[in-house]
C-alpha positions as CSV (number, residue, x, y, z in Angstrom):
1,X,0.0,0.0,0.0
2,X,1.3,3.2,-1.0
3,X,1.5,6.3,1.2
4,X,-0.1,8.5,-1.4
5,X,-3.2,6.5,-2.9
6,X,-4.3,5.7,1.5
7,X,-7.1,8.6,1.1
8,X,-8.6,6.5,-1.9
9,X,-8.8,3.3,0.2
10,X,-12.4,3.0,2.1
11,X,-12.6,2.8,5.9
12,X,-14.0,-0.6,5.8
13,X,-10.6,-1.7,3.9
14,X,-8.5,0.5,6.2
15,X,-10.5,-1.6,9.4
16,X,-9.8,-4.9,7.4
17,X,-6.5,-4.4,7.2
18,X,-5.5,-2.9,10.5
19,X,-7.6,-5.8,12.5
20,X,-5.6,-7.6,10.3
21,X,-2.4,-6.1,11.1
22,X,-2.8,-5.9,14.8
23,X,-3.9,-9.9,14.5
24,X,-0.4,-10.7,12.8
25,X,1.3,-9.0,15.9
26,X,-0.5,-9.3,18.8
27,X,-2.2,-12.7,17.8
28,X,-6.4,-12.9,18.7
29,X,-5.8,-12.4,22.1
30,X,-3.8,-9.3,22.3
31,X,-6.1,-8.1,19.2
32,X,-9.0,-8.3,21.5
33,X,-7.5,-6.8,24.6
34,X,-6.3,-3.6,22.5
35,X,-10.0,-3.4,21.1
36,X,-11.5,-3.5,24.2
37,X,-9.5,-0.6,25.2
38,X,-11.2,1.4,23.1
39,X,-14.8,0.0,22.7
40,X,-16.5,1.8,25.5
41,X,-14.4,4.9,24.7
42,X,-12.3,3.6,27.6
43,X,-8.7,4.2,27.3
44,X,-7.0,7.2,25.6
45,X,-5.6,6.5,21.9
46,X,-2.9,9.8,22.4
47,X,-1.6,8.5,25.6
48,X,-1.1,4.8,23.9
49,X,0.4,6.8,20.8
50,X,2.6,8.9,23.0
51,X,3.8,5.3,24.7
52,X,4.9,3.7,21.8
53,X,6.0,6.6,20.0
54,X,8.1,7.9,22.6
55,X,10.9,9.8,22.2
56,X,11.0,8.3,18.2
57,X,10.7,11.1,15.0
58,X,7.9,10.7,12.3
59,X,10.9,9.7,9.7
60,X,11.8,6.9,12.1
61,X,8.1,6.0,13.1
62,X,7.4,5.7,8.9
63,X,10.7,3.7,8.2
64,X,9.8,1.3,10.7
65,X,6.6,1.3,9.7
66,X,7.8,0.7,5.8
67,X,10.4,-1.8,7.1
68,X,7.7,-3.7,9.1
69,X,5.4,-4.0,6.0
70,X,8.0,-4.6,3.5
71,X,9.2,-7.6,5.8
72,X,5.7,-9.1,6.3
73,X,4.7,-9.0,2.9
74,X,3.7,-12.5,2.1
């Protein structure tokens, strides 16, 4: 998928593929914990960004995330 066509994708393929994503990586039970953080509008999406993200640049945040999709391309 390629950075400039993401606005033409629909949200419904967006959801696909991040469920899909966070399935590969977490496996179904980490999915559904980090779903349920947010399903009641419970948890705080920034703080979680600001975790993971922490003290990393949005060059090194997009090569990682390149690096990670380019590896796990099947």
């Amino acid at each position: 998928m390629l950075m400039d066509n993401i606005k033409s994708i629909p949200d419904s393929e967006i959801i696909e593929k991040g469920a899909r994503v966070l399935i590969n990586e977490l496996g179904y039970i980490g999915y559904i914990r980090f779903m349920r953080m947010f399903e009641h509008g419970e948890g705080n999406y920034l703080n979680v960004q600001d975790e993971i993200f922490k003290g990393m640049s949005v060059r090194e945040i997009s090569e990682n995330a390149m690096k990670y999709w380019n590896d796990n391309q099947k």
